[in-house]
MARVEXGU-40572 format. One record per atom (N, C-alpha, C, O): z, y, x; residue in three letters. Coordinates in steps of 0.02 Angstrom, whole numbers, plus 50000, padded with zeros to 5 digits. Each point is the difference from the previous one (the first is absolute). Example, Ala and Ser with C-alpha at 12.3 -4.5 7.8 and 13.67 -1.06 7.14 Angstrom:
BEGIN
503904971650660ALA500005005949955ALA500005006050045ALA500334999950052ALA499315005449930SER500035005950042SER500375005549961SER500085005550025SER
***
This chain:
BEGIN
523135833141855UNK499774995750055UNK500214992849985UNK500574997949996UNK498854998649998UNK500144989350024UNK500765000150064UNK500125003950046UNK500204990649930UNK500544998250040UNK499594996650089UNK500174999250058UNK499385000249910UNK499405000350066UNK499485004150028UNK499614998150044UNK500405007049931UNK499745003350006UNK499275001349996UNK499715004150035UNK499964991649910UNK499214999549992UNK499975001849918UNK500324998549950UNK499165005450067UNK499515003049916UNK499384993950007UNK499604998250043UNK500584999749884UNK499214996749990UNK499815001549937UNK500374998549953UNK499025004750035UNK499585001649965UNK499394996749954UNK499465000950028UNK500494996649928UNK499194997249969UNK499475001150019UNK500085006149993UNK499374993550027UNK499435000850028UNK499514997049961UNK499914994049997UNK499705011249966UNK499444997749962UNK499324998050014UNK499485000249967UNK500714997450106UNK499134998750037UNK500214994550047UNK500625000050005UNK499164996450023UNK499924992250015UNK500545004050084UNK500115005950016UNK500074987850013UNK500285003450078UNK499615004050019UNK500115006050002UNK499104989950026UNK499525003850029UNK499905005850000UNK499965004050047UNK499994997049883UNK499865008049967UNK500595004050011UNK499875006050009UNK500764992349991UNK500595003450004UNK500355002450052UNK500515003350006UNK498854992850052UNK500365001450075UNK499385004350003UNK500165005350026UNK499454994749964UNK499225005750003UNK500145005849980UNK499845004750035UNK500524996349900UNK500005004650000UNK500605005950024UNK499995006149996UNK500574988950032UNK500395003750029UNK499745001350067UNK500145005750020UNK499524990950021UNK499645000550047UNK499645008150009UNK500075004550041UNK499634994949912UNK499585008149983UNK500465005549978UNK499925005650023UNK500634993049927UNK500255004750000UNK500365001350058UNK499965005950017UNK500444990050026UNK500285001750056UNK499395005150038UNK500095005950015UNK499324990649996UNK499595002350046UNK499885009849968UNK499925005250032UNK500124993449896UNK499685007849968UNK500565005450032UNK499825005450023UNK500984992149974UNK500595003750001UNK500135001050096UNK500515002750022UNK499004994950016UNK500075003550058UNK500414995050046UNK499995000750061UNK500434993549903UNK500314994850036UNK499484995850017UNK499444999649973UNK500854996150092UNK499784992450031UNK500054995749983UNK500554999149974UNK499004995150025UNK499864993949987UNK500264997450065UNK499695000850053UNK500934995849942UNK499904996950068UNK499814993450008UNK499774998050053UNK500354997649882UNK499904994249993UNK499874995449931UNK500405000849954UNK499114994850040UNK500044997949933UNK499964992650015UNK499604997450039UNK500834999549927UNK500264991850010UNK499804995049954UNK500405000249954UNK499304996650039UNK499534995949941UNK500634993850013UNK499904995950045UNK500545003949925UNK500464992249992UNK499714991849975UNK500064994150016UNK499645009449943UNK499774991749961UNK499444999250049UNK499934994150019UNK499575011150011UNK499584997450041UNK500194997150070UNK499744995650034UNK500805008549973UNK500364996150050UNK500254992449990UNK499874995050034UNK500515005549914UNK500224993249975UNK499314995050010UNK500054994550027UNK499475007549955UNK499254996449972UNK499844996750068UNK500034994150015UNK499835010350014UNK500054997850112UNK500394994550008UNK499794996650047UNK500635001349929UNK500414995850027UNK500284994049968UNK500454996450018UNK499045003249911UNK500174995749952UNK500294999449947UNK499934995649957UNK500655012150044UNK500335000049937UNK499785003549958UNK499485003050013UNK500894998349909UNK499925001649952UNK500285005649983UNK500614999150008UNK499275007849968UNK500395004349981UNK499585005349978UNK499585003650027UNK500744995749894UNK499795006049960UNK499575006950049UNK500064999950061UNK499665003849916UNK499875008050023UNK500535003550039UNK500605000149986UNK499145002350055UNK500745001250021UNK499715005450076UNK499924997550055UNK499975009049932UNK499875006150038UNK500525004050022UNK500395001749955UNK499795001450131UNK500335003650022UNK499625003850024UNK499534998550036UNK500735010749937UNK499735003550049UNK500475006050023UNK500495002249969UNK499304999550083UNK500535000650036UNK499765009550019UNK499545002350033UNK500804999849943UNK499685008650009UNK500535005750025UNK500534998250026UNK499355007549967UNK500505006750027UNK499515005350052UNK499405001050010UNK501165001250009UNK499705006350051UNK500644999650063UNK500514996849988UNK499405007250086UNK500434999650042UNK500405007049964UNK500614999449994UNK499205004649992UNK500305005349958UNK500584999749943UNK500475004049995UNK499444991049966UNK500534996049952UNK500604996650035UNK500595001249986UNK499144993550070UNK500524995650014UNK500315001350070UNK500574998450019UNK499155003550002UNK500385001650078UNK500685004549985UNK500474998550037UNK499655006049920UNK500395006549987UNK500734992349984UNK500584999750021UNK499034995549935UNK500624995650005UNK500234995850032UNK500534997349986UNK498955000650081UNK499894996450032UNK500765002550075UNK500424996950033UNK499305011049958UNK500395004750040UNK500614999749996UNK500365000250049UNK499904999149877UNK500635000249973UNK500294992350012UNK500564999350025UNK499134996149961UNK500144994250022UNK499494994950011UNK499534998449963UNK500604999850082UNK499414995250032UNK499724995649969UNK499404999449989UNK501264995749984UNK499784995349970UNK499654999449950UNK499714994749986UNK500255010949976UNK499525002549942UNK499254998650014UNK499535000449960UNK500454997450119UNK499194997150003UNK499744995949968UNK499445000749976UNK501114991750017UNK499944995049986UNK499564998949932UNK499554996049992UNK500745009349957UNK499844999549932UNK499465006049996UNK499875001849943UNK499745002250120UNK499455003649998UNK499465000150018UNK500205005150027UNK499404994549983UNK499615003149935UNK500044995849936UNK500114994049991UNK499725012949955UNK500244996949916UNK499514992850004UNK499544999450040UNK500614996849924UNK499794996249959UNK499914997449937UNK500514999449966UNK499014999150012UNK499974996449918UNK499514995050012UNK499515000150037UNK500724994849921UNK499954992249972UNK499604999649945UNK500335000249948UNK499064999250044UNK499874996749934UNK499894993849979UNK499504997650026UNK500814998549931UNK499984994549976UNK499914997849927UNK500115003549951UNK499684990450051UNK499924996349941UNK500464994249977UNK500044994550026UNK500305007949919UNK500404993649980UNK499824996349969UNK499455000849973UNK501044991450011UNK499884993949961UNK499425002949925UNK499524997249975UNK500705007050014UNK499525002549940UNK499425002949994UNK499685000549947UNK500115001950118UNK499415001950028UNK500135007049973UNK499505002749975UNK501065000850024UNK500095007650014UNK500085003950068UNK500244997950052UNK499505008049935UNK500225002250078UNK500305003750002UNK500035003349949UNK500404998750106UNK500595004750012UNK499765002250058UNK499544997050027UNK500785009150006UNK500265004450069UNK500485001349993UNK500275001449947UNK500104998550139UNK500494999750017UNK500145002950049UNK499634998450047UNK500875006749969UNK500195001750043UNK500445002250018UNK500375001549953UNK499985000850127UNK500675001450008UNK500105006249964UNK499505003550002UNK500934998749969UNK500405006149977UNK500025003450053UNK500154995950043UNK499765010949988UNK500275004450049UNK500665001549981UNK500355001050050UNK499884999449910UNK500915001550003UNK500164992850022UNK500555000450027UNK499264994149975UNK500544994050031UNK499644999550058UNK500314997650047UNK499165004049961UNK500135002650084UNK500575005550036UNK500384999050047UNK499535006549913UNK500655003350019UNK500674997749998UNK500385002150044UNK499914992749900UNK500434996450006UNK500094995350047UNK500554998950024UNK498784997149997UNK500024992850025UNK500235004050091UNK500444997650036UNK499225007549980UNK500085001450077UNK500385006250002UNK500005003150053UNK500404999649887UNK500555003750000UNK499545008050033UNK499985001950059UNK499805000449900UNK499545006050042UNK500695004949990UNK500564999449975UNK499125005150055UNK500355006649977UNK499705004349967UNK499494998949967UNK500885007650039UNK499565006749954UNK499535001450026UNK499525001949966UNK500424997950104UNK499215002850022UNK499584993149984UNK499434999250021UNK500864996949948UNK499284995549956UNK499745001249931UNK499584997149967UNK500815008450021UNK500045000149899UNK499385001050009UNK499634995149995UNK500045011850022UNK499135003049982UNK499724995150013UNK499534998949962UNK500574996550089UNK499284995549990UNK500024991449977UNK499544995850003UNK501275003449971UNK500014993849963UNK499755002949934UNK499494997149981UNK500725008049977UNK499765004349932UNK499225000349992UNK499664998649951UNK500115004150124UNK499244998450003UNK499574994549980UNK499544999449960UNK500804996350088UNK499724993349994UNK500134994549931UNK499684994949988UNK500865008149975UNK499934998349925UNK499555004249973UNK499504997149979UNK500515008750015UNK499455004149957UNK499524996250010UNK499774996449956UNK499925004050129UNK499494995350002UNK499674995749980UNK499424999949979UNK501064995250028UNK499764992149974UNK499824999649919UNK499484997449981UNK501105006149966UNK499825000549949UNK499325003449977UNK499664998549951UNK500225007650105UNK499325004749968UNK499254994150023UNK499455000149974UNK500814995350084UNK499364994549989UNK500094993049974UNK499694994849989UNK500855007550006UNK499924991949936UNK499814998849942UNK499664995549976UNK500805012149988UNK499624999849907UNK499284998350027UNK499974993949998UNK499425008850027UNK499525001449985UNK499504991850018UNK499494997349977UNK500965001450072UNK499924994050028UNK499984994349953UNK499514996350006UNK500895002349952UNK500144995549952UNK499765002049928UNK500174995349963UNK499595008550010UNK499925001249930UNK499105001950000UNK499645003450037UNK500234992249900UNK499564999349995UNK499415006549975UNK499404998749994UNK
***
């Protein structure tokens, strides 16, 4: 685990494409879309400048409530999220929280293990597919 607790990954397809297709895979695997955040277009609204820059914001009440239960504050950082961005080099990455430093960050207990473990299996089984070309 990052001393911060974020995985970021290479992404071999532009933001657009990289939030699309996690989009679908979320949508294929039975989870919610709850939200998708266009940054630079936001930025664009208002005059400023900023690289690519996509949030989307996904899960199920089935995943997060069980930790939500265990500790509340675990809302804050739920539903999952991932970031895709473009750096100074015009590479792209995803990013997202680790579920074990969620378990660290809001101190879960054991009745969080099955579904912090989940929610890593998770994220990794739609990310490879998400990012590789």
């Amino acid at each position: 685990m990052n001393s911060n607790g974020l995985s970021t990954v290479a992404s071999g397809f532009s933001v657009r494409e990289t939030i699309d297709r996690l989009a679908a895979a979320v949508n294929s695997a039975g989870l919610l879309v709850f939200a998708r955040i266009d940054h630079a277009g936001n930025a664009a609204q208002v005059g400023m400048e900023l690289r690519p820059t996509e949030l989307l914001i996904f899960g199920h009440p089935k995943g997060g409530t069980p930790l939500m239960q265990d500790k509340q504050t675990a809302g804050i950082d739920l539903p999952v999220k991932a970031l895709a961005w473009e750096d100074e080099a015009g590479a792209v990455w995803l990013t997202y929280n680790e579920a074990t430093w969620l378990a660290t960050r809001h101190n879960l207990g054991a009745s969080s293990k099955d579904a912090i473990e989940a929610i890593e299996a998770g994220l990794a089984a739609l990310i490879r597919p998400t990012i590789a070309p």
